[in-house]
C-alpha positions in Angstrom: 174.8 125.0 53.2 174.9 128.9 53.5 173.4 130.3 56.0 171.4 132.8 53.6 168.0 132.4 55.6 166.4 134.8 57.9 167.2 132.1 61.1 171.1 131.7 60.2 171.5 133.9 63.7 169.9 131.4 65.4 171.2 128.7 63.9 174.4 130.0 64.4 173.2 130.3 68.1 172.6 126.9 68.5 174.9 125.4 66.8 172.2 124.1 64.0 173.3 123.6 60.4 171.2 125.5 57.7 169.3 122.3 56.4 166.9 124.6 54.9 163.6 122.5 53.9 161.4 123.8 51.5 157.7 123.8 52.6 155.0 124.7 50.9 151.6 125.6 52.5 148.9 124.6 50.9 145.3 126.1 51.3 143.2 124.3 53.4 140.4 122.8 51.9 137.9 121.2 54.3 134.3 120.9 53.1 131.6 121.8 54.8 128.2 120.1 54.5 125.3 122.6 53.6 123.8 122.9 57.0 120.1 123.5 56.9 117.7 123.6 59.4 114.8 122.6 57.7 116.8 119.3 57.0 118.1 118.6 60.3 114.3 119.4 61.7 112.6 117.0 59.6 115.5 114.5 60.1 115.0 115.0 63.4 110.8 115.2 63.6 111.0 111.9 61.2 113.2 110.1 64.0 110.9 111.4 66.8 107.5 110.4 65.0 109.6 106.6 64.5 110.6 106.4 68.1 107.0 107.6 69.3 105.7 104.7 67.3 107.8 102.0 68.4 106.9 102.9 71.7 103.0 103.3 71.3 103.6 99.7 70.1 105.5 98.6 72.9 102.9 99.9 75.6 99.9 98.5 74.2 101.8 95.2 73.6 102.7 95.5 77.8 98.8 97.0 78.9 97.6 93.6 76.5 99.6 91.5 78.0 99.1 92.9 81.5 95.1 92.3 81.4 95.7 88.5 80.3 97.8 88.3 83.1 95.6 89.8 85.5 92.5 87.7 84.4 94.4 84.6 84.9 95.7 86.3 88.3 92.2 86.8 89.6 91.0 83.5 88.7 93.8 81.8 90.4 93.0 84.2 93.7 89.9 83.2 93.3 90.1 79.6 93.7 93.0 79.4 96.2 91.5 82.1 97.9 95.2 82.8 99.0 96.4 86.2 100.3 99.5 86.5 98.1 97.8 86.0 94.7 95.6 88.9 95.6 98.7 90.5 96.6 100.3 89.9 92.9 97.3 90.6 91.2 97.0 94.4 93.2 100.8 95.1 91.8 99.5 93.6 88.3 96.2 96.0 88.3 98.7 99.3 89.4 101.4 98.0 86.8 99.2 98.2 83.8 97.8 101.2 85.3 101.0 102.8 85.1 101.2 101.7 81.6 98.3 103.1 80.4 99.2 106.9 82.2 102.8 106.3 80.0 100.7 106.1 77.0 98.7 109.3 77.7 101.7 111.0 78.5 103.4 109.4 75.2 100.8 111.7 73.6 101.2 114.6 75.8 104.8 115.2 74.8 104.1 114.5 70.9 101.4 117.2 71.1 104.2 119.7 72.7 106.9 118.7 70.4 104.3 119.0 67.6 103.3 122.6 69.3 106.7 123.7 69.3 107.4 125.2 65.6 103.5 126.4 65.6 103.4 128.7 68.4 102.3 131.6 67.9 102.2 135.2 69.9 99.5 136.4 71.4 96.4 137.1 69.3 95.2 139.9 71.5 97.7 142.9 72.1 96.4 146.1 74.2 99.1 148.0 74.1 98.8 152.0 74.6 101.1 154.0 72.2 100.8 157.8 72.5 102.6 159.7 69.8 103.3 163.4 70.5 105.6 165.2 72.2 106.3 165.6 75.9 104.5 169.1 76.7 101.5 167.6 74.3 101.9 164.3 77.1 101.7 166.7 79.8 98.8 169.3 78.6 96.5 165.8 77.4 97.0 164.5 81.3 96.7 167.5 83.2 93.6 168.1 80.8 92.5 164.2 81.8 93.2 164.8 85.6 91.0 167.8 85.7 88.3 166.7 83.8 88.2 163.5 86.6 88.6 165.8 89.1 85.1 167.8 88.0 83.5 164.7 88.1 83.8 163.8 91.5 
């Protein structure tokens, strides 16, 4: 072929044959999925609400379990009288204990993730906003600063 193209210089340069290829660019055409919040928040609030019941499940399933174990830990202790099962059944006792604080601070955290989108600002606001000009500023303090001044 000719070289007819805008590169025949550097085709010529490097020895290239004009092979010219016809390309045409297309528009691209990706689709985007209609991002909203308030879908991705309650998606996300829905998975949160499932995962804090599965897990409510799970610790009173292990604090149940835990007391039947520790009643039938005590008795044993009780009628071997032996050191270790008092041992186990002090680790039992702190185990369950632990359980139980993991619930109450299951609850904790749902009542802050719950607080997040409802907090509000303050409800109070004291705020002093004078609205004047400078030399009005000046003449209302100087007139404040003497009038304190006769007072004392």
């Amino acid at each position: 072929m000719g070289s007819s193209n805008k590169y025949s210089g550097l085709n010529k340069s490097f020895n290239i044959e004009d092979d010219s290829i016809d390309v045409e660019i297309l528009p691209s055409t990706t689709t985007k999925k209609p991002s909203s919040d308030s879908n991705i928040s309650e998606g996300l609030i829905d998975d949160i609400k499932k995962d804090y019941e599965y897990t409510r499940g799970n610790l009173y399933s292990i604090i149940e379990k835990g007391q039947e174990a520790i009643n039938g830990i005590i008795e044993l202790a009780q009628e071997t009288e032996a050191p270790r099962a008092y041992e186990v059944a002090g680790q039992l006792i702190k185990s369950v204990s632990d359980a139980t604080e993991k619930l109450m601070d299951l609850q904790k955290k749902l009542k802050d993730i719950d607080n997040i989108g409802n907090t509000k600002g303050p409800t109070n606001v004291t705020n002093a906003l004078f609205v004047g000009s400078t030399a009005e500023l000046s003449k209302l303090l100087k007139q404040n600063f003497n009038n304190d001044n006769e007072d004392v």
